[in-house]
C-alpha positions as CSV (number, residue, x, y, z in Angstrom):
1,X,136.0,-45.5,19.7
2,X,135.8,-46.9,16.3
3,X,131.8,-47.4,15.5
4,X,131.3,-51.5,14.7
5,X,128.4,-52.6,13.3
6,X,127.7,-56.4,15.1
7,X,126.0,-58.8,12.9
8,X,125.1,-61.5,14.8
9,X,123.7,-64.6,13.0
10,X,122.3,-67.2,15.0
11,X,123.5,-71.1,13.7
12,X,121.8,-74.1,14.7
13,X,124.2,-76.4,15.2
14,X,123.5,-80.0,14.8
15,X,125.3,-82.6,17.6
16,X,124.6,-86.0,15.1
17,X,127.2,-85.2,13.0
18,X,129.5,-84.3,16.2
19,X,132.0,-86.5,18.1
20,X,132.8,-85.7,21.6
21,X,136.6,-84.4,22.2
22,X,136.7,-84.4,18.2
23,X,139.6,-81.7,17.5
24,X,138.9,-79.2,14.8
25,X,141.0,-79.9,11.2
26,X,143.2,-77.1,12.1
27,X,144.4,-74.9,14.6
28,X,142.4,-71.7,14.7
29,X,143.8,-69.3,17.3
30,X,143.4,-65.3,17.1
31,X,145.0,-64.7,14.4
32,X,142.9,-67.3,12.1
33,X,139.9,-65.8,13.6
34,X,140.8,-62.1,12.9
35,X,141.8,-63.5,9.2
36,X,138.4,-64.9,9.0
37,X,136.9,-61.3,9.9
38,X,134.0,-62.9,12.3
39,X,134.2,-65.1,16.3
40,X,132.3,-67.8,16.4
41,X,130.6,-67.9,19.9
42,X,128.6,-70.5,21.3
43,X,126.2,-70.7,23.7
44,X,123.1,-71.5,25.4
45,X,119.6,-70.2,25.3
46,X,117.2,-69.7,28.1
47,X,115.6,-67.1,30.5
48,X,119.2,-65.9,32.0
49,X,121.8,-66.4,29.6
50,X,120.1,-65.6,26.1
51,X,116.4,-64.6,25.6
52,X,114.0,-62.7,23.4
53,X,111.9,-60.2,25.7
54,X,108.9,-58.1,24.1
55,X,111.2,-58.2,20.7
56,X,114.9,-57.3,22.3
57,X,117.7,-59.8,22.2
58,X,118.5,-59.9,26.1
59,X,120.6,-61.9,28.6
60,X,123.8,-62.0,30.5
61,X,125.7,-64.4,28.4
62,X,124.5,-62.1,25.5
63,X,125.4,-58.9,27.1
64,X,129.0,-59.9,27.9
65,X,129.1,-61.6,24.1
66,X,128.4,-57.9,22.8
67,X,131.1,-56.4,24.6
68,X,134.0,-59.1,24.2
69,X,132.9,-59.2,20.3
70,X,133.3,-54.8,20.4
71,X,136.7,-55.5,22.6
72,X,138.1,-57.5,19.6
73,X,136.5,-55.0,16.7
74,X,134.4,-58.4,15.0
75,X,131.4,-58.8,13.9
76,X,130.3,-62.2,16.4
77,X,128.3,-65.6,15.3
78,X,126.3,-67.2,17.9
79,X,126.1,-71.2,17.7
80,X,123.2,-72.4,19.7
81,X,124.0,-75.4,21.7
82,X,121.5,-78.0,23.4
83,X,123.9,-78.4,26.8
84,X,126.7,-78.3,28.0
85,X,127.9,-81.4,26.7
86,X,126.8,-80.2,23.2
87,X,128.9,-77.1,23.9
88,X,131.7,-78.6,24.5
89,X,131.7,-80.9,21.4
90,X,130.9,-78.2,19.1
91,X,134.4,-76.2,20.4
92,X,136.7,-79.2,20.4
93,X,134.9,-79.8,16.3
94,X,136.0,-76.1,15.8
95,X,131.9,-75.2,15.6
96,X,133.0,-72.4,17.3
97,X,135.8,-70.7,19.1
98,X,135.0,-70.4,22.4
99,X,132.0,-71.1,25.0
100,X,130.3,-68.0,26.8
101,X,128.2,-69.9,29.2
102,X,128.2,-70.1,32.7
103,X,130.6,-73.3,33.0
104,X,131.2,-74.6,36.5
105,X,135.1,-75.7,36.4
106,X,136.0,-79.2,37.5
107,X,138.8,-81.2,36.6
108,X,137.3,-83.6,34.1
109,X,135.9,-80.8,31.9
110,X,139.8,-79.3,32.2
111,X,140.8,-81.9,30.2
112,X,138.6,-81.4,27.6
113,X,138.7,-77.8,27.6
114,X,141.0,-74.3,28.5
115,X,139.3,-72.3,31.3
116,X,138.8,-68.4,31.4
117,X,139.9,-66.3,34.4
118,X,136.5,-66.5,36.9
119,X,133.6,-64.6,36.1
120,X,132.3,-65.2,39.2
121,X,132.0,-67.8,42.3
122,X,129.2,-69.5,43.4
123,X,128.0,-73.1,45.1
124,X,125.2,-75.4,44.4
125,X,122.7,-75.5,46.5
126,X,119.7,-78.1,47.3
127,X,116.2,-77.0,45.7
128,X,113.7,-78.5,47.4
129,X,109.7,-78.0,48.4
130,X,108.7,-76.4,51.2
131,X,105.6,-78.3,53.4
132,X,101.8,-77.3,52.1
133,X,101.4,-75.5,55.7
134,X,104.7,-73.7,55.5
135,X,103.2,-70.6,55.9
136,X,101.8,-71.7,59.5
137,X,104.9,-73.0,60.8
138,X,107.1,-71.1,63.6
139,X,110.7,-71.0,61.8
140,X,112.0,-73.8,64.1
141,X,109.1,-76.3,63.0
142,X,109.8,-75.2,59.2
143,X,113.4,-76.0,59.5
144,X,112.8,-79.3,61.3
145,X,110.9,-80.5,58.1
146,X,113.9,-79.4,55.7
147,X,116.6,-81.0,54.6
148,X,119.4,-79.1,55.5
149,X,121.9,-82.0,56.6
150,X,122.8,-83.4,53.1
151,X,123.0,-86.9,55.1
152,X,119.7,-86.9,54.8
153,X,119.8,-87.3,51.3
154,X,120.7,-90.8,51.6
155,X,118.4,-92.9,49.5
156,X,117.0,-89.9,48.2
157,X,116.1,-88.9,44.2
158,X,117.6,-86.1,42.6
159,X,116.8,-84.8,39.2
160,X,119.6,-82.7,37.8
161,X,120.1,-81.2,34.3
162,X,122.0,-83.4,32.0
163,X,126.0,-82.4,31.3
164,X,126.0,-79.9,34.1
165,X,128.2,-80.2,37.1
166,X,125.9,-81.3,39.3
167,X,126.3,-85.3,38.5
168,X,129.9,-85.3,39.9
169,X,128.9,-83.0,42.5
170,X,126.3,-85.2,43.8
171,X,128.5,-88.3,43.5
172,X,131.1,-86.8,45.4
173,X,128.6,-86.3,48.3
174,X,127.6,-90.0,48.0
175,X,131.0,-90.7,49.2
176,X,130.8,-88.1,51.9
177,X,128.0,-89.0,53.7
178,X,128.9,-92.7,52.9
179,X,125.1,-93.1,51.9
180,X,123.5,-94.0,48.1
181,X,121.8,-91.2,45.9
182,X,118.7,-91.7,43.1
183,X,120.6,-89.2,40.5
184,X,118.6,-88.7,37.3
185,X,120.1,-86.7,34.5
186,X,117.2,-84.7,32.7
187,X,117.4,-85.2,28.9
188,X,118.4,-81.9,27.1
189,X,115.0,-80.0,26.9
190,X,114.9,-80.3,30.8
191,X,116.7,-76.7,32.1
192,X,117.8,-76.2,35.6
193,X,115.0,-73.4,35.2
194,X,112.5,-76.3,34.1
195,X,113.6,-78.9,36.9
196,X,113.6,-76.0,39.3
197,X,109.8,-75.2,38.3
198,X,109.0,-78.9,38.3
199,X,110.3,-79.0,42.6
200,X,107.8,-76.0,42.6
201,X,104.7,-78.3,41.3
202,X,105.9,-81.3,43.0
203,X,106.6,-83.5,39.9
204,X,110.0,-84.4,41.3
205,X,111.3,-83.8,45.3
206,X,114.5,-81.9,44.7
207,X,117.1,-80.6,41.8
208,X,120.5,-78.9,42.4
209,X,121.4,-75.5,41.0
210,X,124.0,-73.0,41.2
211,X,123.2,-70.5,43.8
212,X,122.4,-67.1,42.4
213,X,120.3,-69.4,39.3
214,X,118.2,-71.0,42.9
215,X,117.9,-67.7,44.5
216,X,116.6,-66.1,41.3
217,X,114.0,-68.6,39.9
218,X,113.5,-70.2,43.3
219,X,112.4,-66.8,44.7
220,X,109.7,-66.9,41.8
221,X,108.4,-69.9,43.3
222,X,107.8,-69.3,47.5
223,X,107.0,-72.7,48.4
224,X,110.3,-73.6,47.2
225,X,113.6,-73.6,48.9
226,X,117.1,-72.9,48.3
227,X,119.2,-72.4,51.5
228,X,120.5,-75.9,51.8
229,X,124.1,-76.3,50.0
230,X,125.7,-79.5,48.9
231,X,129.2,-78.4,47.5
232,X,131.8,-75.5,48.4
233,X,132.0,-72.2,46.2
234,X,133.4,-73.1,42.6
235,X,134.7,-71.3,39.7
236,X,131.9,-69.9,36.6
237,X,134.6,-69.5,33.5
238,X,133.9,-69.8,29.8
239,X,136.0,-71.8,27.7
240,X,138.5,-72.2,24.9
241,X,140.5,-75.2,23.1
242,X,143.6,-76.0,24.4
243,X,145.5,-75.0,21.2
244,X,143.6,-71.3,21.6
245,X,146.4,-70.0,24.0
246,X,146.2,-66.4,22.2
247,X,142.3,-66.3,22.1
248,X,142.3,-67.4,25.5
249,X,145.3,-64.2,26.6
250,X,142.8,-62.5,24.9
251,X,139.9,-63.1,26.8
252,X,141.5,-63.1,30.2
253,X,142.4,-59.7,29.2
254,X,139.4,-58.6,28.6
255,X,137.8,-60.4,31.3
256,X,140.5,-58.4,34.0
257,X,139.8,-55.0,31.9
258,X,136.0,-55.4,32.4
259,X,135.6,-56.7,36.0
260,X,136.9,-52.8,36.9
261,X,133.8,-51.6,35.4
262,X,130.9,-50.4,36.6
263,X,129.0,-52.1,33.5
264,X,129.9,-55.4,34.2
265,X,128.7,-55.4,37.5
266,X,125.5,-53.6,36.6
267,X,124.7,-57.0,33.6
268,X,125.2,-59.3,36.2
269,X,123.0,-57.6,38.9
270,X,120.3,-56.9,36.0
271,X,120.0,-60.8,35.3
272,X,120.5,-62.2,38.4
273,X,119.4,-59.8,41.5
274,X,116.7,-58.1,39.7
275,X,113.5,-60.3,41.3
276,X,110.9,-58.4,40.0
277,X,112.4,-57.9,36.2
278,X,112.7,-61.6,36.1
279,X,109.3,-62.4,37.4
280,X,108.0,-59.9,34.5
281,X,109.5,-62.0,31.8
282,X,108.1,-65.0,33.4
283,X,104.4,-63.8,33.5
284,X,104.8,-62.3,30.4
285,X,102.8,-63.5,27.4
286,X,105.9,-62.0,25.2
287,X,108.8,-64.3,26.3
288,X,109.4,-66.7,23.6
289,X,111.6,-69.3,26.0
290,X,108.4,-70.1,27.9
291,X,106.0,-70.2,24.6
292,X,105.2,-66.6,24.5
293,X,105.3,-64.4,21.2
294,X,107.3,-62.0,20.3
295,X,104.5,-59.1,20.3
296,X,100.8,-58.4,20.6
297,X,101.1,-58.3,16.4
298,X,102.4,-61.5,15.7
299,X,99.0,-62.3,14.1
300,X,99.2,-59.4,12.0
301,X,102.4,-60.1,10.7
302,X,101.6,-63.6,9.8
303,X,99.2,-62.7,7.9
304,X,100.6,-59.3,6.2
305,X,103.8,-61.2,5.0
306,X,101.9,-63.8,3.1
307,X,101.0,-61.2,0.5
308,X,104.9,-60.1,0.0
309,X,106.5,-63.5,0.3
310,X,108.6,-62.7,3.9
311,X,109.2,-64.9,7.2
312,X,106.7,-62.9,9.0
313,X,109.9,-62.8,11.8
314,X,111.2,-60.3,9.3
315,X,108.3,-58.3,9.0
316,X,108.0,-58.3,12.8
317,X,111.6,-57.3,12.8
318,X,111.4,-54.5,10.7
319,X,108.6,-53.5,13.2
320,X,110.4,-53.8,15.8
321,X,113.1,-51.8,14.7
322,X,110.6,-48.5,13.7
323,X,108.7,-48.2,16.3
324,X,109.5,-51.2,19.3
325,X,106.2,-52.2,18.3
326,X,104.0,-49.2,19.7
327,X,101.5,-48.0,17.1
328,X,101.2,-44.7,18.6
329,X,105.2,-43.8,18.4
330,X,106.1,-41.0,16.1
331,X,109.5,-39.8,14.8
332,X,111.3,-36.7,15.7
333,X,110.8,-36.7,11.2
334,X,107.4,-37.4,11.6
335,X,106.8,-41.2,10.8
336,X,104.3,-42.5,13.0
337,X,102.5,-45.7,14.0
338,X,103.5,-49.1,14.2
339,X,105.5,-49.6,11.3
340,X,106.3,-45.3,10.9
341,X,105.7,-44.4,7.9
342,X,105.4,-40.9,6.6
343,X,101.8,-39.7,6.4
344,X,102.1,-39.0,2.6
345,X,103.5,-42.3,1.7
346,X,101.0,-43.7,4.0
347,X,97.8,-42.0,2.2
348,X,99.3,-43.6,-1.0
349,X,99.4,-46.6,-0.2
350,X,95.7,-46.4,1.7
351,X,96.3,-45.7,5.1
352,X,93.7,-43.8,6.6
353,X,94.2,-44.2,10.6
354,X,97.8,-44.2,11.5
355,X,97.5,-45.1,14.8
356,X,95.6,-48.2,13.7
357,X,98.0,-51.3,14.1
358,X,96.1,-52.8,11.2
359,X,95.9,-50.1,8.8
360,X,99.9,-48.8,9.4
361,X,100.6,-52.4,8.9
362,X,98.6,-53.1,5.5
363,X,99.6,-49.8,4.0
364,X,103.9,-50.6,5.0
365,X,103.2,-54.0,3.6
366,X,101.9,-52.7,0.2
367,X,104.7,-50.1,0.3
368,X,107.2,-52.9,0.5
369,X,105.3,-54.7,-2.2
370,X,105.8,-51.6,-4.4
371,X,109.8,-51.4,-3.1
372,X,110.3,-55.1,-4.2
373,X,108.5,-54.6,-7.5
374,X,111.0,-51.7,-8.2
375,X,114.1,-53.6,-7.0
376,X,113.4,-56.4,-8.5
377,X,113.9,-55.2,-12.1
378,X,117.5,-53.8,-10.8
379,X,118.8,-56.3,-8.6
380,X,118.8,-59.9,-9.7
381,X,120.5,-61.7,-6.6
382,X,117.6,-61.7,-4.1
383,X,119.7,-61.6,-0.9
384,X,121.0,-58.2,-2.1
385,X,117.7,-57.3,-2.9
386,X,116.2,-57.7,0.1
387,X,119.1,-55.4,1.2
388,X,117.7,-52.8,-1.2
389,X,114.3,-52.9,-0.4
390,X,115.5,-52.5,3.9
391,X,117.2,-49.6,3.0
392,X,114.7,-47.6,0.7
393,X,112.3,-48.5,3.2
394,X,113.8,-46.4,5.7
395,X,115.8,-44.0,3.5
396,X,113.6,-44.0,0.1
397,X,114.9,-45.7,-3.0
398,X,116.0,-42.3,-4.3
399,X,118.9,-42.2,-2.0
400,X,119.8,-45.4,-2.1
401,X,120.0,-45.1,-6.6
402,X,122.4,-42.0,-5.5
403,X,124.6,-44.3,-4.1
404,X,124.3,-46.7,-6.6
405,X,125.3,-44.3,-9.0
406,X,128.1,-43.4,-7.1
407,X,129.6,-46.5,-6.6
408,X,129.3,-47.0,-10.5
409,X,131.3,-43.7,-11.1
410,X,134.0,-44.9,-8.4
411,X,134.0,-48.7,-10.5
412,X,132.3,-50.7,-7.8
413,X,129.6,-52.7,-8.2
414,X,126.2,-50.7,-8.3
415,X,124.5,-54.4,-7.7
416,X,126.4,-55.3,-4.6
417,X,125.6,-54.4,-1.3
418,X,127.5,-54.8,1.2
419,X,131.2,-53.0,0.3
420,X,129.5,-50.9,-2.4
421,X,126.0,-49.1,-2.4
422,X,126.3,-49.5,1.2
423,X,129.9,-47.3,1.1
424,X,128.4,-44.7,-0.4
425,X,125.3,-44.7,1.1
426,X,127.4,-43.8,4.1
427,X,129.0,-41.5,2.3
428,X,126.2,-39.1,1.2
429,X,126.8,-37.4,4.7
430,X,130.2,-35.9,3.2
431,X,129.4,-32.9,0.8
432,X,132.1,-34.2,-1.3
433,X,129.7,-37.1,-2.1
434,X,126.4,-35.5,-1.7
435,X,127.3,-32.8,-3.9
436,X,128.3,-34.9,-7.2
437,X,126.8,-34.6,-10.2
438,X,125.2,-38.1,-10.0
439,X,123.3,-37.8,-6.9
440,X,120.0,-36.5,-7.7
441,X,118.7,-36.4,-3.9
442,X,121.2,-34.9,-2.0
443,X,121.8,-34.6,1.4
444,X,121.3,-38.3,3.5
445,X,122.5,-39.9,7.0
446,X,123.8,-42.8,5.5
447,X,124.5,-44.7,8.5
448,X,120.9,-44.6,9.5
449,X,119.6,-47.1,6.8
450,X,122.9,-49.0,6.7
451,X,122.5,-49.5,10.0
452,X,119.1,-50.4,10.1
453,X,119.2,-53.2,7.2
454,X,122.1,-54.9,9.8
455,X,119.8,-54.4,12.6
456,X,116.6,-55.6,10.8
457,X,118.3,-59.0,9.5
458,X,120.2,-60.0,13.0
459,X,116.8,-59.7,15.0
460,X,115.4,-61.8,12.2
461,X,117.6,-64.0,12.8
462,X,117.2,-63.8,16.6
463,X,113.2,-64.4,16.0
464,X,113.8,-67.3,13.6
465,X,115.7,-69.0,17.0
466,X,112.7,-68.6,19.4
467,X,109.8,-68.4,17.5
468,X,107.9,-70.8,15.1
């Protein structure tokens, strides 16, 4: 299979300047998209769908965006949304091109949107507290004490999160049981995951959530239950516009090619039957959705990318990325520490312990220091730069000037990134290349460092969404 490169660049999008149902200047169906060279996704972030655990991009929306963007062969934007509403608005604007969330499919949303074949079925279910002394009762006397006739829910209060399904749902039941419900839409910030947490501590009496999202999160909290349903099984679909029709044939292609597999089956049990992998995010201090960090070196790079002008999210990335922050990994080249560098560059540039978070990170910093001091009498543009400096840093600046002076003798530009030095970066793998009389270094696996500037610059971008 054809090796793609994903860059994907997290958007903020903002709903002020949004309409709801406000259709997109054009139509943009596959073909505009493919033109455009890039999908525009958009989505949701929290401890399921899309997260940020111990430094890795994680999460079953995420998983599935990877794959569908590698199905079409494009590079994939995410567009981070505040809700479902939000979502919504931002596709029908043409923000983005289609919705990879979990969307529950009723009739009022199919007239604002184009549904996907299923993902998956599930129901909504009652979340509610169990009694202090649950743990004492005989299983008759517990269930006596739970509400597992939704008549009983007459007159009750019910917190649910704000442009989900569960409104309607609720509504509908109203009229069921012929009785009156308290229903209170949680602003934005409120996730099922928060209301869910809030049952837990008694803040409020009871939320609804879709089933396998209650079975997950409720089984983190075990004075909380979730057996009690209020609706029949519905559809989970993404979404399109209505005037996608070859996006959408697209997607319900790959959906049906992908719900064979083995892998598809194995994301969904990963994120939503894996108990004690989702209580270890939870509890962890490095899960940025709950107010974590991203690593046990955040301070460190705070401080270290003062003295070189960075987001210190980049300098974390670019940790990451070496060594997945463990300052006693070493290279099969012989880099070492946290951000592995090669023990002669690292006595250089003052390292004395390798091993030593502190002292690897103080001696890469000033070698990146050095690295933007030489690029920056080369390249004037500092976004291709910085592109420079990533690359040198992993490959040495000597291989990256062979492929500038390659792409000079070919009559690109030696200054340009992406298209250019890149190219032939790649290229000094091919003795054709490698063996010109420009190239003064020889011998290099180009994809490596191209590779690892992409890499370094999408998790920066994926720090930028979580942390401060």
């Amino acid at each position: 299979m054809k090796h793609i490169i994903l860059l994907l660049t997290v958007l903020i999008a903002l709903s002020s300047c949004l309409g709801r149902g406000a259709e997109p200047a054009q139509p943009v169906d596959l073909e505009q998209i493919r033109e455009r060279g890039r999908v525009r996704v958009i989505t949701g972030y929290g401890p399921i769908g899309y997260f940020i655990y111990r430094g890795q991009p994680m999460g079953y929306e995420y998983e599935l965006i990877l794959r569908f963007g590698e199905f079409l062969e494009l590079p994939v934007d995410l567009v981070i949304a505040e809700d479902i509403d939000h979502m919504i608005e931002l596709l029908n604007a043409g923000e983005g091109d289609l919705i990879a969330y979990r969307l529950t499919v009723t009739a009022e949303r199919r007239e604002l949107v184009e549904f996907s074949r299923p993902l998956y079925f599930t129901r909504q279910v009652l979340v509610q507290r169990k009694p202090e002394d649950w743990r004492t009762l005989q299983r008759r006397q517990l269930e006596a004490q739970l509400v597992r006739n939704p008549v009983a829910l007459d007159g009750a209060q019910i917190h649910v999160r704000k442009g989900a399904a569960y409104a309607p749902r609720l509504r509908n039941l109203e009229r069921e049981i012929g009785g009156r419900i308290d229903i209170i839409e949680a602003e934005a910030q409120f996730s099922t995951e928060t209301l869910i947490s809030m049952v837990a501590d008694g803040s409020i009496d009871f939320t609804v959530a879709d089933e396998d999202v209650a079975r997950l999160i409720g089984g983190y909290y075990s004075d909380v239950d979730v057996q009690t349903a209020v609706g029949l099984e519905q559809q989970i679909s993404w979404a399109v516009r209505h005037d996608t029709p070859h996006l959408l044939a697209a997607l319900d292609g790959w959906l049906e090619q992908s719900q064979r597999s083995a892998d598809f089956f194995v994301i969904r049990r990963t994120y939503f039957h894996d108990d004690q992998g989702y209580r270890h995010r939870v509890d962890s201090d490095f899960f940025p959705v709950n107010g974590g960090g991203i690593s046990p070196y955040d301070d460190l790079f705070r401080r270290y990318a003062e003295q070189i002008g960075w987001d210190w999210r980049m300098l974390a990335a670019l940790a990451y990325q070496e060594s997945r922050f463990n300052p006693r990994a070493r290279s099969w080249m012989g880099a070492v520490g946290l951000m592995q560098l090669m023990p002669a560059t690292a006595r250089h540039f003052g390292a004395r312990n390798l091993f030593d978070p502190h002292d690897n990170l103080r001696a890469a910093v000033a070698f990146i220091e050095w690295l933007q001091q030489y690029w920056d009498v080369r390249i004037s543009d500092p976004e291709q730069r910085l592109r420079f400096v990533l690359a040198s840093y992993n490959v040495g600046q000597g291989h990256v000037e062979d492929a500038r002076r390659l792409a000079s003798w070919h009559e690109l530009d030696p200054d340009q990134w992406y298209g250019n030095v890149d190219h032939y970066l790649l290229a000094k793998a091919d003795p054709r290349y490698y063996n010109h009389d420009v190239v003064q270094f020889g011998y290099a696996r180009g994809r490596e460092p191209v590779e690892f500037v992409e890499r370094v610059l999408e998790l920066t971008e994926h720090y930028r969404r979580f942390a401060e």
